[in-house]
C-alpha positions in Angstrom: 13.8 -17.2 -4.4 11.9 -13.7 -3.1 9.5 -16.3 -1.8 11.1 -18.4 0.3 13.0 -15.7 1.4 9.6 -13.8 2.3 9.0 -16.8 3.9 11.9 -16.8 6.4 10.8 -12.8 7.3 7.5 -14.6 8.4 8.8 -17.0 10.9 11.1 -14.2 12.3 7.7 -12.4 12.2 6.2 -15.4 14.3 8.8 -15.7 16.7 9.0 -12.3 17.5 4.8 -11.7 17.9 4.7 -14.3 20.8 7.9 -12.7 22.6 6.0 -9.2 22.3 2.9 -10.2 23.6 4.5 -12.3 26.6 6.1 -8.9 27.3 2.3 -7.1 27.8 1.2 -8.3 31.5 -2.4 -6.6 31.7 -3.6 -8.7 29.1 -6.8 -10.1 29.7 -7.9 -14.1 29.3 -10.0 -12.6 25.6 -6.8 -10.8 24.8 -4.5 -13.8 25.4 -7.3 -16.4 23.3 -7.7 -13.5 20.6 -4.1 -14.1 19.9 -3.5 -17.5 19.7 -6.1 -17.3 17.2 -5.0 -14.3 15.2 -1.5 -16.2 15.2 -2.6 -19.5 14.0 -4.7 -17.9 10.8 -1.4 -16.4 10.3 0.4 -19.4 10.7 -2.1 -21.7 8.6 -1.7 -19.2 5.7 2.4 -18.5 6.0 3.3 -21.9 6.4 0.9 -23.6 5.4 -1.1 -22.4 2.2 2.3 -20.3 1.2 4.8 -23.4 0.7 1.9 -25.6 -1.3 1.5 -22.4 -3.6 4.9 -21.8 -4.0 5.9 -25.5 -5.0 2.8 -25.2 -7.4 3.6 -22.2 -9.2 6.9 -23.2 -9.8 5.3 -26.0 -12.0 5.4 -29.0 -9.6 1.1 -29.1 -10.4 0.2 -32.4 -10.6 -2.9 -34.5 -9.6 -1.1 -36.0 -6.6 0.8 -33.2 -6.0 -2.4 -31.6 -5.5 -3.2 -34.1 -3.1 -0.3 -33.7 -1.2 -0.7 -30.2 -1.0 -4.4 -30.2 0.0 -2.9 -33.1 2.9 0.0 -31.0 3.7 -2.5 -27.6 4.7 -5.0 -29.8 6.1 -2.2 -31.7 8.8 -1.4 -27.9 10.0 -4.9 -26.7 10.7 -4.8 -29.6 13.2 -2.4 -29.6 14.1 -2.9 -25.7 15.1 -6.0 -26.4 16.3 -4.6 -28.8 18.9 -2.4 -26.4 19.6 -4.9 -23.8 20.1 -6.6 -26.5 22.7 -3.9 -27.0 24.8 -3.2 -23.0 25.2 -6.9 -22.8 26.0 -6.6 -25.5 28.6 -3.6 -23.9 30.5 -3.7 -20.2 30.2 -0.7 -18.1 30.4 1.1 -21.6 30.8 4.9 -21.6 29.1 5.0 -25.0 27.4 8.6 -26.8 27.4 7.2 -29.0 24.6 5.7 -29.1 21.2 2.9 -31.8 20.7 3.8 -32.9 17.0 6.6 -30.8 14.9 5.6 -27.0 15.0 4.2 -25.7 11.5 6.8 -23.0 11.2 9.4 -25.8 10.7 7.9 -25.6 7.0 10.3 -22.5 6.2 14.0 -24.5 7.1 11.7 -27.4 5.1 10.8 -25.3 2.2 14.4 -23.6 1.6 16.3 -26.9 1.7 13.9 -28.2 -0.9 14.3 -25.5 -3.2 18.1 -24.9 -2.5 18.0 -28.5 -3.9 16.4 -27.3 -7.4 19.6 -25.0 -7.8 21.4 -28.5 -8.6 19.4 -31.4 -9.2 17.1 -31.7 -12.5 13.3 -30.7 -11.5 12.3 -34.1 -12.4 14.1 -35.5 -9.6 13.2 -32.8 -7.1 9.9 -32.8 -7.7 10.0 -36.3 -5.9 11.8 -34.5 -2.8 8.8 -32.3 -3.0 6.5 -35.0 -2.1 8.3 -36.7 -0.5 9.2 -33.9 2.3 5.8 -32.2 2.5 4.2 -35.3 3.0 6.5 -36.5 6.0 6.4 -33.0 7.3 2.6 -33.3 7.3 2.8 -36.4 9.3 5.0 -34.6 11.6 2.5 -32.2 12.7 0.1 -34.9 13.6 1.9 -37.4 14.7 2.0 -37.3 18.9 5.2 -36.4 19.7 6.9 -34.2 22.3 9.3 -32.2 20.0 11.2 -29.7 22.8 11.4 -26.4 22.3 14.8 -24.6 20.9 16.4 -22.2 23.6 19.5 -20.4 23.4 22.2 -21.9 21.5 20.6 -24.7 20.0 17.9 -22.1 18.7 20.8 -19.7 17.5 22.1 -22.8 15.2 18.7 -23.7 13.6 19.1 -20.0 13.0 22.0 -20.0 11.7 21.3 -23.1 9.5 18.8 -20.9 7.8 20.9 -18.0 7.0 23.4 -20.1 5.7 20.6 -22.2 3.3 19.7 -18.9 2.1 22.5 -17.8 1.6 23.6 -21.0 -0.8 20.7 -19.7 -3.2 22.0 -17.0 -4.2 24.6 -19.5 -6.0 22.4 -20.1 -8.8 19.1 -20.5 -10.2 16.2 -23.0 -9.4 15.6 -25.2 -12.0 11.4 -25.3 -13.2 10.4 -28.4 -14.7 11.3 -28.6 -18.5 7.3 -28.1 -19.4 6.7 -25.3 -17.5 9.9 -23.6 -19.4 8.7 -24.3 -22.7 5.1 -22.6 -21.7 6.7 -19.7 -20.2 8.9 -19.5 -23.8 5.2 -19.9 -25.7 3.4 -17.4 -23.8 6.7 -15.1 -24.4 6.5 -15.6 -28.2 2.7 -14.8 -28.2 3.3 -11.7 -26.7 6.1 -11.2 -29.1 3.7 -12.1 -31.8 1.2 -10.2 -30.4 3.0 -6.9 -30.1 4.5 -7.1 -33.9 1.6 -7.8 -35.7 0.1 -4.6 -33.1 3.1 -2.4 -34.7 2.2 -3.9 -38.2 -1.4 -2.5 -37.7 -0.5 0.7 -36.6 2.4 1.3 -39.6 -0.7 0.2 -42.2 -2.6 2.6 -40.7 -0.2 5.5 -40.7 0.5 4.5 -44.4 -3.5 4.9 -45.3 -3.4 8.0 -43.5 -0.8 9.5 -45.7 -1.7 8.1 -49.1 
């Protein structure tokens, strides 16, 4: 849950970086290219690496889950790349369009997937998983003109958000059943482990005293 919700902080983040630097006016052609660049790193590591690593340390670590992953972070360095291209191309232009879904879209994707592990069995939602990061990965390669949110219709995907995050605080997300009995084994070990410490050191306080 601390991590998706990180990951809503980081596309506020991203949405307020480009509003600041629109705000700068002296900036220079290097400055403007240096940070589109700077921005899509960040982006290709937020929402792109972040969401894969997330769904995989919560236990969803299969082979083709894996390969959906690797898919998922590959479809948003092109598809930031392409962005990048068409920022190059017109310089200082304000696009009314998106060419393919925007990558940031992965953090309203991310918490409805995970809001839906609060209520449905792991082994279903891993499916959902799949499923929705492989669409989504389509999505940013796919050429489409997606239009940009303004105003009110940004203020409701907004809002949308708040409210998903809001619903996980409801209960907890469900790992898959494997992943819980692990965690319980490595628990025990270290239960195990710390007895049979406390064993050893009450043996050795008894040699010292005999």
């Amino acid at each position: 849950k601390f991590a998706v919700y990180m990951l809503f902080i980081a596309c506020m983040c991203d949405i307020a970086d480009g509003t600041l630097a629109r705000k700068v006016k002296d900036r220079s052609l290097e400055d403007r290219q240096f940070g589109i660049q700077l921005d899509s790193i960040c982006d290709v590591v937020s929402f792109g690496v972040t969401p894969c690593f997330m769904a995989f340390s919560f236990g969803f670590d299969g082979v083709l889950d894996v390969i959906i992953y690797g898919f998922f972070i590959v479809a948003g360095a092109i598809r930031l790349a392409y962005f990048n291209t068409l920022a190059n191309k017109n310089p200082g232009k304000k696009m009314k369009y998106f060419r393919g879904v925007p990558i940031p879209f992965s953090t309203f994707v991310i918490t409805v997937l995970f809001l839906l592990t609060t209520f449905i069995p792991a082994v279903v939602t891993v499916w959902f998983f799949r499923i929705g990061l492989l669409g989504l990965g389509l999505a940013y390669i796919l050429n489409i003109k997606v239009k940009k949110p303004h105003g009110k219709q940004a203020m409701i995907i907004l809002g949308a958000e708040v409210l998903l995050l809001l619903l996980m605080l409801i209960g907890d997300c469900k790992q898959p059943e494997d992943k819980i009995a692990k965690s319980d084994d490595d628990d025990d070990k270290d239960k195990t482990e710390e007895s049979s410490a406390d064993s050893g050191d009450s043996s050795a306080e008894s040699d010292l005293f005999e």
